[in-house]
C-alpha positions in Angstrom: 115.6 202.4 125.1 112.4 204.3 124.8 112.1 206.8 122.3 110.0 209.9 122.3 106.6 210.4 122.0 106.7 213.6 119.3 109.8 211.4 116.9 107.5 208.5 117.8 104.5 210.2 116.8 106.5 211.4 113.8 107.8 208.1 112.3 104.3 206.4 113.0 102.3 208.8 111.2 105.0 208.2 108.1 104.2 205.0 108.5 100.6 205.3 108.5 100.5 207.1 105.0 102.8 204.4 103.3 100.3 201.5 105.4 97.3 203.5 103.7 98.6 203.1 100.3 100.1 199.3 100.9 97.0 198.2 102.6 93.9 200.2 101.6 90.2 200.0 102.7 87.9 196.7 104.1 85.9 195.3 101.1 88.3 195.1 98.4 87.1 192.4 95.9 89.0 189.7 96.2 90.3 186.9 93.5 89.3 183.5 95.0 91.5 181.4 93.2 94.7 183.7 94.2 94.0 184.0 97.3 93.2 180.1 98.1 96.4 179.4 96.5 98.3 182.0 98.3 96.8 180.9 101.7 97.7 176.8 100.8 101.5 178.6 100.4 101.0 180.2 103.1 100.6 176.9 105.1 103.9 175.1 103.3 105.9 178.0 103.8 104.8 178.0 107.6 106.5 174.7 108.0 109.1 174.8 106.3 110.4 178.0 108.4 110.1 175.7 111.2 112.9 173.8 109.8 114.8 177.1 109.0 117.8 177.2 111.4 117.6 181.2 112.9 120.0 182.2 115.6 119.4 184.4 118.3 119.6 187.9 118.8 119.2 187.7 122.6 116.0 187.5 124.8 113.8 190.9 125.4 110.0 191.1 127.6 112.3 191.4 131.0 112.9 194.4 132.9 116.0 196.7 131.9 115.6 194.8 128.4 114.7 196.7 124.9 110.9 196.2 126.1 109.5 195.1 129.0 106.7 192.8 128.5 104.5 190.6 130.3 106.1 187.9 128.2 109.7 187.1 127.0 111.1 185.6 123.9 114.0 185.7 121.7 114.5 188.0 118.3 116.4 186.8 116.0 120.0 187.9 115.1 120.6 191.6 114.1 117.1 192.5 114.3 116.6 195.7 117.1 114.2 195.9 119.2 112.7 199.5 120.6 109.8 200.3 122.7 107.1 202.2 121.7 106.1 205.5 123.4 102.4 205.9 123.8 103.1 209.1 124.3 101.5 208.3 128.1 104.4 210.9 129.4 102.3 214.0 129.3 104.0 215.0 126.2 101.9 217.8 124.3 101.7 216.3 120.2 99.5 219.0 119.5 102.0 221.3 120.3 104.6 220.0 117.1 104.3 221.3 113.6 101.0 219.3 111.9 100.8 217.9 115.8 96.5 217.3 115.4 97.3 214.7 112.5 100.3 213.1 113.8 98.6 212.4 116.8 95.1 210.6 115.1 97.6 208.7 112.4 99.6 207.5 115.9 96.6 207.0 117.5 95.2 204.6 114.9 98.7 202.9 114.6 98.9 202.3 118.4 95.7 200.8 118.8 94.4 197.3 117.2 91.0 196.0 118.8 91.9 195.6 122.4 95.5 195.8 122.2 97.8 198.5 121.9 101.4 198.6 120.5 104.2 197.8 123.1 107.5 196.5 121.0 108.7 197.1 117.7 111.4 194.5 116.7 112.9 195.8 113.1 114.0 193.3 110.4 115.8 195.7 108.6 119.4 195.8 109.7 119.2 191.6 109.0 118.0 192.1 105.4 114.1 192.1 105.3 111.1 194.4 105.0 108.8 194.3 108.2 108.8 194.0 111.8 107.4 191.7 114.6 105.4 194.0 116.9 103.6 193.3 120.3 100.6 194.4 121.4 99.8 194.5 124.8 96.4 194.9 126.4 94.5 195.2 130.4 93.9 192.3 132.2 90.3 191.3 131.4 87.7 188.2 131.1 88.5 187.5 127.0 90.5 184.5 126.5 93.6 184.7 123.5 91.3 183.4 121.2 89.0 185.9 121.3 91.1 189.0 122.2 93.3 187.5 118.3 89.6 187.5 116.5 89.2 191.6 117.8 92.5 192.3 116.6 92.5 190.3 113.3 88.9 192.2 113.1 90.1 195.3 113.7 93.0 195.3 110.5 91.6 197.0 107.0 91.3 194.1 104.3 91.5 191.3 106.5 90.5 187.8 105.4 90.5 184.1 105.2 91.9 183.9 109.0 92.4 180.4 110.1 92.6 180.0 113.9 94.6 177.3 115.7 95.5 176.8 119.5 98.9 177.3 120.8 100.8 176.1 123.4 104.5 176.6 124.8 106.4 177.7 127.5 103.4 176.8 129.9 101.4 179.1 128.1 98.3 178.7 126.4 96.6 180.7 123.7 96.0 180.7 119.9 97.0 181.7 116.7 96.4 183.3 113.1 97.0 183.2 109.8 95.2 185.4 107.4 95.6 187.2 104.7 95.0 190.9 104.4 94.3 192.8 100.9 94.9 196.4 99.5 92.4 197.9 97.5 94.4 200.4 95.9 97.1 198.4 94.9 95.3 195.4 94.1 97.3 192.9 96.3 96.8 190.5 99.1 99.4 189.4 101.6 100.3 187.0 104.0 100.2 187.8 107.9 100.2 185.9 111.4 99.8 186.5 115.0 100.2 184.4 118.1 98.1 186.0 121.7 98.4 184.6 124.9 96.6 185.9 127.8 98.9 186.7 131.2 97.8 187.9 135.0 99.0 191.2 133.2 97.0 190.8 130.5 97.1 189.5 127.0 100.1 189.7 124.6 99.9 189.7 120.8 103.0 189.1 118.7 102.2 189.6 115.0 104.7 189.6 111.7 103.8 191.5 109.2 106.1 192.6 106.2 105.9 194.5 102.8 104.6 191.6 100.8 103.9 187.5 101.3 107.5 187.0 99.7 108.9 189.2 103.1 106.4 187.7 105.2 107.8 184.2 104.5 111.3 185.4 104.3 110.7 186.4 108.0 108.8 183.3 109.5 112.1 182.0 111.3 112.2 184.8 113.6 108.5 184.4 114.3 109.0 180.7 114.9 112.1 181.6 117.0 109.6 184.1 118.8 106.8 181.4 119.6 109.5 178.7 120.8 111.1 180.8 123.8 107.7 182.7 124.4 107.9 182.4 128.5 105.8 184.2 131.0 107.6 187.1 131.8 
């Protein structure tokens, strides 16, 4: 069910202050030897959620479902999904108490590189920290791979990304993991994203999470995601 634009507005711009302080500014000096270590992890931990047995919360990216998408996949069990108001209703943000700010910390949430957020599908109610979020974008001439590198570009503290190509569900694109660090808290975590491109244009799904111990907690559900990612 889609929510609306000012309590969207409202809950994205809490968001954005508490993303602020967890993921800080670009440029952050980086340890090398953590963060090779953390991004070998990263690769072990990637496989063996693979092997993780997740079941499924049901199937969304159809129309009528939580969020129609160009793309359909199943969440995993008890996680929710709810689409995300762009506030393309007319509705006047402006308008709301501290309205002006709301609207440029939404702004900057809803918008990665060429994408802009469609889904939200929230861990919380099965245990973890983080969400899976799509990102939608206009039908255009950039394949995934490219459209991912934007988006990965486009995220504050963003390193050490390591492409590979993806394919399933007769779909073709790539995918990401990298690693993204906050300056003020001194901290780098894990991250991934999968984009495929559609005839209604290209579809990120990226997992997040507080920290890399959430992020891998969560991998199932991503994995789950990526094997029933069909063309919607």
């Amino acid at each position: 069910m889609l929510v609306g634009a000012g309590s969207v507005r409202r809950r994205l711009a809490q968001v954005a202050l508490l993303a602020g302080v967890l993921t800080g500014c670009s440029g952050a000096a980086e340890d090398d030897a953590r963060t090779s270590a953390s991004a070998s992890a990263s690769a072990d931990a990637t496989a063996d959620a693979s092997d993780t047995a997740v079941k499924s919360g049901g199937t969304i990216g159809a129309a009528g479902s939580a969020c129609p998408l160009p793309v359909t996949f199943d969440i995993a069990k008890d996680w929710e999904a709810e689409a995300i108001d762009t506030g393309t209703d007319g509705g006047d943000a402006s308008a709301e108490p501290d309205g002006e700010l709301a609207q440029e910390l939404a702004d900057a949430l809803l918008h990665q590189g060429p994408v802009t957020a469609a889904c939200e599908v929230d861990a919380k109610p099965a245990g973890n920290i983080g969400f899976l979020r799509v990102w939608t974008g206009k039908p255009g001439d950039d394949d995934a791979r490219a459209v991912l590198k934007e988006f990965v570009a486009a995220e504050n503290g963003a390193s050490k990304a390591k492409y590979s190509a993806f394919e399933g569900g007769g779909l073709s694109g790539a995918e990401v993991k990298y690693l993204v660090t906050s300056e003020l808290l001194e901290e780098t975590k894990e991250e991934s994203a999968v984009a495929v491109t559609t005839e209604r244009g290209p579809v990120v799904i990226h997992l997040g999470g507080m920290d890399t111990d959430e992020h891998r907690a969560m991998l199932p559900a991503y994995e789950l995601a990526k094997r029933t990612l069909r063309a919607g």
